[in-house]
C-alpha positions as CSV (number, residue, x, y, z in Angstrom):
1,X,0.0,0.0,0.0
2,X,2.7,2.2,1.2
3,X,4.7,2.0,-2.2
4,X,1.3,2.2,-4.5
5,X,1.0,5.4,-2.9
6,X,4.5,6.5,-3.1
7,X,4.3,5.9,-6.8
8,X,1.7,8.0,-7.3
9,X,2.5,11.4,-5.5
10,X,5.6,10.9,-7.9
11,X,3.9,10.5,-10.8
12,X,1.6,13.6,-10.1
13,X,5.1,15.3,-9.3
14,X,6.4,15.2,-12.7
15,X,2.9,15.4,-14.2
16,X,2.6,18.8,-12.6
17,X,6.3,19.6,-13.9
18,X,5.7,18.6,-17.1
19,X,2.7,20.6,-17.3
20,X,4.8,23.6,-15.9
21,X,7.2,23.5,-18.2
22,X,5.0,22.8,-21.0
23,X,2.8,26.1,-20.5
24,X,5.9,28.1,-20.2
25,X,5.8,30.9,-22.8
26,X,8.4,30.2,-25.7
27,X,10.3,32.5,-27.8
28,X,13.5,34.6,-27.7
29,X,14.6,35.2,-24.5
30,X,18.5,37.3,-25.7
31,X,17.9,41.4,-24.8
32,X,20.8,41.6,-27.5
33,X,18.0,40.0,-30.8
34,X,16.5,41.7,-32.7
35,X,13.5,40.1,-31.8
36,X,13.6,39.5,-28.4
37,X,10.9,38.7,-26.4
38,X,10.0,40.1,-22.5
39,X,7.4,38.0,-21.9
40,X,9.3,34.8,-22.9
41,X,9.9,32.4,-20.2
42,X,11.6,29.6,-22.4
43,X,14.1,29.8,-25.6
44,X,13.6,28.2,-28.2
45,X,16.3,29.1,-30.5
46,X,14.8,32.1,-32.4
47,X,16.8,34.8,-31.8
48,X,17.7,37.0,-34.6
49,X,20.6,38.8,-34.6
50,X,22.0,42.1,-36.5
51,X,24.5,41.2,-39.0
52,X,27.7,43.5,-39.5
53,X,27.6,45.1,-42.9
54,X,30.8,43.4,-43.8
55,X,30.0,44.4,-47.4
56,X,30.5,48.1,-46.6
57,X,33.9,47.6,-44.9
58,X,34.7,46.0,-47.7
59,X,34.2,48.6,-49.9
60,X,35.7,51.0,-48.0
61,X,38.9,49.3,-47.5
62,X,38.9,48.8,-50.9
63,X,38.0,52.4,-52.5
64,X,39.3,54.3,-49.8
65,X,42.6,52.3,-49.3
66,X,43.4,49.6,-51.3
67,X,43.3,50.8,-54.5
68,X,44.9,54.9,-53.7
69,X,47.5,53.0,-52.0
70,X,48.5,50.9,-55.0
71,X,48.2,54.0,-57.2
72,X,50.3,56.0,-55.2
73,X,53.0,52.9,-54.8
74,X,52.7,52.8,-58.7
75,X,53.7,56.1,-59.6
76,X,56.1,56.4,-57.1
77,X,57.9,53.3,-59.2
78,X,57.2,55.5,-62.3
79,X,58.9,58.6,-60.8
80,X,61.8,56.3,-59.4
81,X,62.3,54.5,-62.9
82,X,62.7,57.8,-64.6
83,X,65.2,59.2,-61.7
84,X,66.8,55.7,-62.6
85,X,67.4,56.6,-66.1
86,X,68.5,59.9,-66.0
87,X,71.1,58.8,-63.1
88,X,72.7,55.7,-65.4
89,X,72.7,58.1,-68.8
90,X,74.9,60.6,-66.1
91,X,76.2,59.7,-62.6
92,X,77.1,62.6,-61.1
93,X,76.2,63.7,-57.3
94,X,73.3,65.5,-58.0
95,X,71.1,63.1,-60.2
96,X,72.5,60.5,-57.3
97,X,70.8,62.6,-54.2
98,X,68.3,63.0,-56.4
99,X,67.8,59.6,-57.0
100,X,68.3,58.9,-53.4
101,X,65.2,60.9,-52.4
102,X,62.7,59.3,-54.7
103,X,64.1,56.1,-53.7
104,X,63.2,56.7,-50.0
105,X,59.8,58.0,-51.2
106,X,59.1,54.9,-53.5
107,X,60.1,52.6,-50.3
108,X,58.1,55.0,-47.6
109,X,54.9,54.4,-50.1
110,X,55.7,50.8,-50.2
111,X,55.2,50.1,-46.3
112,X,51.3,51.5,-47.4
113,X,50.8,48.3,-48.8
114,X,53.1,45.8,-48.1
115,X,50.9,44.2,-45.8
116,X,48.3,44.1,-48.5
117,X,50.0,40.3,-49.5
118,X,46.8,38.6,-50.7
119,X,44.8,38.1,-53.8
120,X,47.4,39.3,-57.2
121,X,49.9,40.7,-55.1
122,X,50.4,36.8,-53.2
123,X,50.4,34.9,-56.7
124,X,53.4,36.9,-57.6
125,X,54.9,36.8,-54.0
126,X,55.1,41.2,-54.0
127,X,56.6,41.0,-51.1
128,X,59.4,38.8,-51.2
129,X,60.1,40.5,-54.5
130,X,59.9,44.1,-53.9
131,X,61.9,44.2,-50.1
132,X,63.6,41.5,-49.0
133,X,66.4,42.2,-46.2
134,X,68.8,41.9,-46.4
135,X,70.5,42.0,-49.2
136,X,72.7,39.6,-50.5
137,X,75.4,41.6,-51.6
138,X,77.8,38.8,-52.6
139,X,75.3,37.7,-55.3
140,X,75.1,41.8,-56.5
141,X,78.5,42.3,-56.9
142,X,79.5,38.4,-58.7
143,X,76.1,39.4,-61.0
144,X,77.5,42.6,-62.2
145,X,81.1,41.3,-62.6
146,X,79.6,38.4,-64.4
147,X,77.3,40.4,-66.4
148,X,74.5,38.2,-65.4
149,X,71.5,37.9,-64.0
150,X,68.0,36.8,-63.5
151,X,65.2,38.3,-62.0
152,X,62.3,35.9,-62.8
153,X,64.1,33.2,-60.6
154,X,63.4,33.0,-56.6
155,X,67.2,33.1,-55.9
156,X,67.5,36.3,-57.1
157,X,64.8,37.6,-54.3
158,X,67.5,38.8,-52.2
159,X,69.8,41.0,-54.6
160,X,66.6,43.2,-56.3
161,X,64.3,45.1,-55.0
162,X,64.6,48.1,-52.5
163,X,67.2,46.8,-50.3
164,X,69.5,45.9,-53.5
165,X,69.0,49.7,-54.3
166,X,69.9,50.5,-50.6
167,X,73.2,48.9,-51.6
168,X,74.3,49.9,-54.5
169,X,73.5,53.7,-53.9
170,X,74.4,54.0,-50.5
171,X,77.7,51.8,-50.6
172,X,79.1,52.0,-47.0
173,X,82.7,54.0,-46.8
174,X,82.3,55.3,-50.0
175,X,81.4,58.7,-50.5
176,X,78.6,59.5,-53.5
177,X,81.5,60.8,-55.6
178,X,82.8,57.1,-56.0
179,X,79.8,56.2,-56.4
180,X,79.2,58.1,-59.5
181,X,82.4,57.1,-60.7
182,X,81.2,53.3,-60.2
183,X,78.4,53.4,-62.3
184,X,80.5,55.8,-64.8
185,X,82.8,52.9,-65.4
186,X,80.7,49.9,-65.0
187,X,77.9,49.5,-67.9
188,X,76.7,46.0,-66.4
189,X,76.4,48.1,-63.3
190,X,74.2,50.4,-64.8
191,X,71.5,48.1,-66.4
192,X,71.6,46.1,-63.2
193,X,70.3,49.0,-61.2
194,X,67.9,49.9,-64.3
195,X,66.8,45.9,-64.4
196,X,65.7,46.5,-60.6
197,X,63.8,49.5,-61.2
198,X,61.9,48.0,-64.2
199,X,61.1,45.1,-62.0
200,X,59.4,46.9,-59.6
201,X,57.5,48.9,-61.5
202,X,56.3,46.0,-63.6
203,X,55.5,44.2,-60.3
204,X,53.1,46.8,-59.3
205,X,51.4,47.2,-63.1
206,X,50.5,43.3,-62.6
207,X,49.2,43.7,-59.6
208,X,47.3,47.5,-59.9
209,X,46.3,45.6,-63.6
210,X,44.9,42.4,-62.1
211,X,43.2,43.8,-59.0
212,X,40.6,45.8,-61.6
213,X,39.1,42.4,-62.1
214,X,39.8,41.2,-58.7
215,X,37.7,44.1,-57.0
216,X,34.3,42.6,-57.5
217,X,35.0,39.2,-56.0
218,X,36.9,40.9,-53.2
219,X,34.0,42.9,-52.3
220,X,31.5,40.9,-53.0
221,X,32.9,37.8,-51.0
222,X,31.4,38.8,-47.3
223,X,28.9,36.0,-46.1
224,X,31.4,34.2,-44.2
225,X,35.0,34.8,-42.4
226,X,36.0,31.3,-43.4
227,X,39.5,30.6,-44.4
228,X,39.9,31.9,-47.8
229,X,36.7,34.5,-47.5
230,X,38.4,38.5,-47.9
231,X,38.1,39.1,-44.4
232,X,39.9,36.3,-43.9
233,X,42.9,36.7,-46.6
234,X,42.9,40.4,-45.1
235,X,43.4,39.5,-41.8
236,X,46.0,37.0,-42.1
237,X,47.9,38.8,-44.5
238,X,48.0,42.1,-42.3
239,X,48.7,39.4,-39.3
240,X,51.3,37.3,-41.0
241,X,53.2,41.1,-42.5
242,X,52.9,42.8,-38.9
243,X,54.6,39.4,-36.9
244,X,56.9,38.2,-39.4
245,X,58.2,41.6,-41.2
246,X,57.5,44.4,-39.3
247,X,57.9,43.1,-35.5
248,X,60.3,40.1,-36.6
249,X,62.2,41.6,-39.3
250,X,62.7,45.2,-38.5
251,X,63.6,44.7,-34.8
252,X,63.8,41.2,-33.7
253,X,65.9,39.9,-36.0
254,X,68.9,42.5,-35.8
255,X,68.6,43.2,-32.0
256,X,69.1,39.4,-31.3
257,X,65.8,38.1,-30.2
258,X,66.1,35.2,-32.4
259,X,69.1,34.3,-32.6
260,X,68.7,31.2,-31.0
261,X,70.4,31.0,-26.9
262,X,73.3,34.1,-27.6
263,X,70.4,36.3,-28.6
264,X,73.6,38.1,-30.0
265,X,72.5,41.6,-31.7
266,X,72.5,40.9,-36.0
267,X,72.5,45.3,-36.9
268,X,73.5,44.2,-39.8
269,X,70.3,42.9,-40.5
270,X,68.2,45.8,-40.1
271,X,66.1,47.9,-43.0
272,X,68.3,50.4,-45.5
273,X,71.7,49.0,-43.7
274,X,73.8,50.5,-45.6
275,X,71.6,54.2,-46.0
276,X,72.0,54.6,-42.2
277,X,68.1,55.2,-42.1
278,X,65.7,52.6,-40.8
279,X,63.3,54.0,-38.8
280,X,61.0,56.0,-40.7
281,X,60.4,53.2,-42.6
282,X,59.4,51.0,-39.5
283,X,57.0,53.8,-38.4
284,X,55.6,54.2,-41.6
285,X,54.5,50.4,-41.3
286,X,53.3,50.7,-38.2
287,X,51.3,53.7,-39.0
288,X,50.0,52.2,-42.4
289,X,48.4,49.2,-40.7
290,X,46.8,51.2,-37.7
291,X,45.4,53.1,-40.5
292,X,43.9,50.5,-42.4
293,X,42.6,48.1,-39.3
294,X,40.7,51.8,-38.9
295,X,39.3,52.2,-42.1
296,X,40.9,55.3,-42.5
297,X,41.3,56.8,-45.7
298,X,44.4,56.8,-47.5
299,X,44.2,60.2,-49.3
300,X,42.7,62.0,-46.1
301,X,42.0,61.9,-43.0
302,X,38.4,60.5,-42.7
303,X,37.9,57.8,-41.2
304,X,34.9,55.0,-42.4
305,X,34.3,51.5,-41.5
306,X,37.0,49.3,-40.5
307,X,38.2,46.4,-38.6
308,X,37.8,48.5,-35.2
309,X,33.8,49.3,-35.9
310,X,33.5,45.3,-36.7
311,X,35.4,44.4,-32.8
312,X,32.8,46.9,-30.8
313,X,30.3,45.6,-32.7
314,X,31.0,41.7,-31.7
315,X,31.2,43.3,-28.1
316,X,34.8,42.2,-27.6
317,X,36.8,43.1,-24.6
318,X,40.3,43.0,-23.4
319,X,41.1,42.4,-19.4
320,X,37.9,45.0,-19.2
321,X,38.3,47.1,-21.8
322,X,36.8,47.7,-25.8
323,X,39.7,45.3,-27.6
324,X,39.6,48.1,-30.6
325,X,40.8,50.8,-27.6
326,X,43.6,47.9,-26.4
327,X,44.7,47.9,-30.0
328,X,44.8,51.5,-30.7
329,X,46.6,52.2,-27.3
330,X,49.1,49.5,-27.9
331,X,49.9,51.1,-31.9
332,X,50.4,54.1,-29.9
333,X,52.6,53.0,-27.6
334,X,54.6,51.0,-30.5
335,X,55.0,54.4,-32.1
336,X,55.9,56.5,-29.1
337,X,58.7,53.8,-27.9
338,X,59.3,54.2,-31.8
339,X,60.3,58.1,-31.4
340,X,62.9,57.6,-28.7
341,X,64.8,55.6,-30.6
342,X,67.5,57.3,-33.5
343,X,69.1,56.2,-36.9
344,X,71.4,54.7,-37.9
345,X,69.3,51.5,-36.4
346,X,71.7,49.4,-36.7
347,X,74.1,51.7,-33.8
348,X,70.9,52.3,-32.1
349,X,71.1,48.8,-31.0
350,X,74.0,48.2,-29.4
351,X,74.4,52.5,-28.0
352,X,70.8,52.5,-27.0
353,X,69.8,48.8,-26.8
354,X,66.9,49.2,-23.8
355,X,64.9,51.4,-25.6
356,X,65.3,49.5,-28.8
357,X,64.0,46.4,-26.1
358,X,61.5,48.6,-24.8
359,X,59.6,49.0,-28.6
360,X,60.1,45.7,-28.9
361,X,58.1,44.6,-26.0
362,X,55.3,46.8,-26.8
363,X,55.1,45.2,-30.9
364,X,55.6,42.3,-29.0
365,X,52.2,42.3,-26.9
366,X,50.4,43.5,-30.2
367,X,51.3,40.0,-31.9
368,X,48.6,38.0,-29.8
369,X,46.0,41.6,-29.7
370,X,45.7,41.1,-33.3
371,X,46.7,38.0,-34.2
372,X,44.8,36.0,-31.3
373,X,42.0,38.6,-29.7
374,X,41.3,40.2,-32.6
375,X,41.0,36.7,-35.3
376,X,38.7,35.2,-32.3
377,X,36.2,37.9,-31.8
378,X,36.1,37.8,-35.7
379,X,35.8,34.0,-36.4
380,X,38.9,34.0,-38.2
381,X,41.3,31.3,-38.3
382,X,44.8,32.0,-38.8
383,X,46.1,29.9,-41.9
384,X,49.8,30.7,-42.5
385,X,52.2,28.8,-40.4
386,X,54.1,30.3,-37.0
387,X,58.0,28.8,-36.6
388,X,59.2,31.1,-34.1
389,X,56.8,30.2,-30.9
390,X,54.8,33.3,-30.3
C-alpha cells in the first residue's frame, strides 16, 4: 500500500512539472536579438541577430585604401624608374641625391601596402620580390662582374628590389663621388640598377592591372569569415606582415631576439643597412596598418568602417576594456617607444639597446592583440604557419 501510494505522488510530481514547463511561454529570450521577447519564459532558439555590414567595410577598404595605395605605390615606381634613367645616362652627385630621395619616397609608399600580400599581389609573391632584407650583396657584386642575372628566378629575391638599391646607392665607406664614378665605369652596373627598377615597377602594373578584375570578388565575398573568404585573406595577411616583417624583421631579427640562446645583436640585419636610415620606414609600417585596421582613408583623414567598428560591434573586450581601444593604445605605444629611438638603427642597437627592447616589448604584446584577440572575436582562423613560438 505504502509504495502504490509512493508511486503515485511521484507521478503527479512530474505530471505537474511537465505541465509547468510545458505552458511556459516560448520565444527569444536574448535582450541583444532583434526580436527579443519580455514576456518569454523559455528559448527556443529564435533569436535573430544584427548582421555586420561586412559588405561596406569591404568597400571601404577597398576604394578608400586599397586601390589609392596601389596607385600611389605605382607612380612612385614610375617617378623612381625615370630618376633611374636619367642617373645611369649621367652619374654625377646631383642626379644620385636626387635619385636617393625618390628612392626613400618609393620605399616609404611601399610600407602603405606591403601588408596588402593577398589576392594578385600573393600569386606573384610582391613581397618577397619588392623588399627582401637583407640583401645579399655577394650575389650583387659576382652578378655585375659576371654580367649576369636573373630576376624571374626565386634566388634572385634577395639581390633586387629596394634593399638591393639601398646597396648599391648607398655603398658603406664610399662617399657618392665614388659612387658616381662606379656606375660611370661599370655598364653591367648600370643596367643592373635599371633591371631592378623596371622590375618593380612592372611588379606593381600586374598587380594595380589584375586587382581591376579582382575588385568585385573581393567585395562581393562577405557572407562568411572562413578561411579563404576577404576578411579572412585580409586578416592573415596584415597578421602574418605585422609578426613576421615588421615586429620580426625590422627589430627582432637585428637586436638578437632570435638568434637562438646568444640572442647576439644581427645590426647588420636591419632595413636600409647601408643608407643609415631605418626607422622612418618602421613607423611608416606601423602607421600604415593602424590606419587601415581603422578604415581610414588613405588620401585624407576621414575615417569609415573598419576592422575596429566590426570588434565593438561583436562586443569584444580586453582584461575590461573595448579590444579596438587595447589595440589603438598598444599602436600608440609602439610608435611613441618608436620616437625615442634614432638612426642609424643598426648603432641604435647596441648605443641604445633598452629602448630598442623597450619598442620591442610593446610590438611584442600587439602579436597575440591582433593575431589571437582580434581573429577570435572575428571568427577567423589564422592559416599561415608560426616557426618562431609566439
Amino acid at each position: 500500500m505504502k509504495n502504490s501510494t509512493t508511486l503515485f505522488r511521484t507521478s503527479l510530481i512530474i505530471t505537474l512539472l511537465f505541465s509547468f514547463f510545458s505552458c511556459q511561454k516560448k520565444g527569444c529570450t536574448d535582450p541583444n536579438a532583434l526580436n527579443y521577447d519580455i514576456s518569454a519564459q523559455k528559448d527556443d532558439n529564435s533569436c535573430i541577430y544584427e548582421q555586420f555590414d561586412k559588405q561596406a567595410l569591404l568597400l571601404n577598404l577597398n576604394d578608400n585604401y586599397i586601390i589609392p595605395a596601389f596607385s600611389a605605390y605605382q607612380t612612385a615606381t614610375i617617378d623612381l624608374d625615370e630618376k633611374v634613367e636619367l642617373f645611369t645616362q649621367n652619374p654625377n652627385d646631383s642626379s644620385l641625391i636626387t635619385l636617393r630621395n625618390y628612392w626613400s619616397d618609393a620605399l616609404l609608399k611601399w610600407q602603405d601596402i606591403a601588408f596588402l600580400n593577398f589576392g594578385p599581389s600573393e600569386y606573384i609573391l610582391l613581397t618577397n620580390q619588392t623588399n627582401t632584407f637583407p640583401a645579399d650583396t655577394m650575389l650583387i657584386d659576382s652578378s655585375i662582374f659576371n654580367g649576369s642575372w636573373n630576376f624571374s628566378s626565386t634566388n634572385s629575391f634577395d639581390a633586387k628590389g629596394f634593399q638591393a638599391m639601398d646597396y648599391l646607392l648607398n655603398k658603406r665607406g664610399q662617399s657618392d663621388n665614388q659612387i658616381c664614378q662606379y656606375f660611370s665605369s661599370s655598364v653591367n652596373a648600370k643596367q643592373y640598377l635599371k633591371d631592378i627598377s623596371t622590375d618593380l615597377k612592372s611588379n606593381i602594373d600586374y598587380v594595380v592591372n589584375e586587382w581591376t578584375s579582382y575588385t568585385n570578388d573581393f567585395t562581393s565575398d562577405y557572407e562568411t569569415n572562413s578561411d579563404g573568404s576577404a576578411v579572412s585573406n585580409v586578416i592573415n595577411a596584415l597578421c602574418q606582415h605585422y609578426e613576421f616583417y615588421v615586429r620580426r624583421g625590422k627589430v627582432g631579427l637585428p637586436l638578437g631576439k632570435f638568434n637562438g640562446f646568444s640572442q647576439q645583436e644581427m645590426p647588420e640585419l636591419v632595413e636600409c643597412y647601408h643608407y643609415g636610415q631605418s626607422l622612418p620606414f618602421a613607423k611608416r609600417s606601423v602607421s600604415s596598418i593602424q590606419n587601415f585596421i581603422n578604415g581610414n582613408s588613405y588620401a585624407s583623414s576621414s575615417e569609415g568602417i573598419g576592422f575596429d567598428d566590426y570588434i565593438d560591434f561583436v562586443n569584444a573586450e580586453y582584461n575590461g576594456e573595448d579590444l579596438s581601444s587595447t589595440i589603438n593604445n598598444k599602436f600608440q605605444l609602439i610608435s611613441d617607444h618608436l620616437d625615442l629611438l634614432n638612426d642609424p638603427f643598426s648603432e641604435e642597437i647596441i648605443n641604445n639597446k633598452q629602448n630598442v627592447e623597450n619598442a620591442y616589448e610593446h610590438m611584442q604584446q600587439l602579436v597575440p592583440l591582433v593575431k589571437v584577440d582580434m581573429t577570435s572575436a572575428l571568427g577567423v582562423l589564422i592559416t599561415y604557419q608560426d616557426n618562431d613560438g609566439d
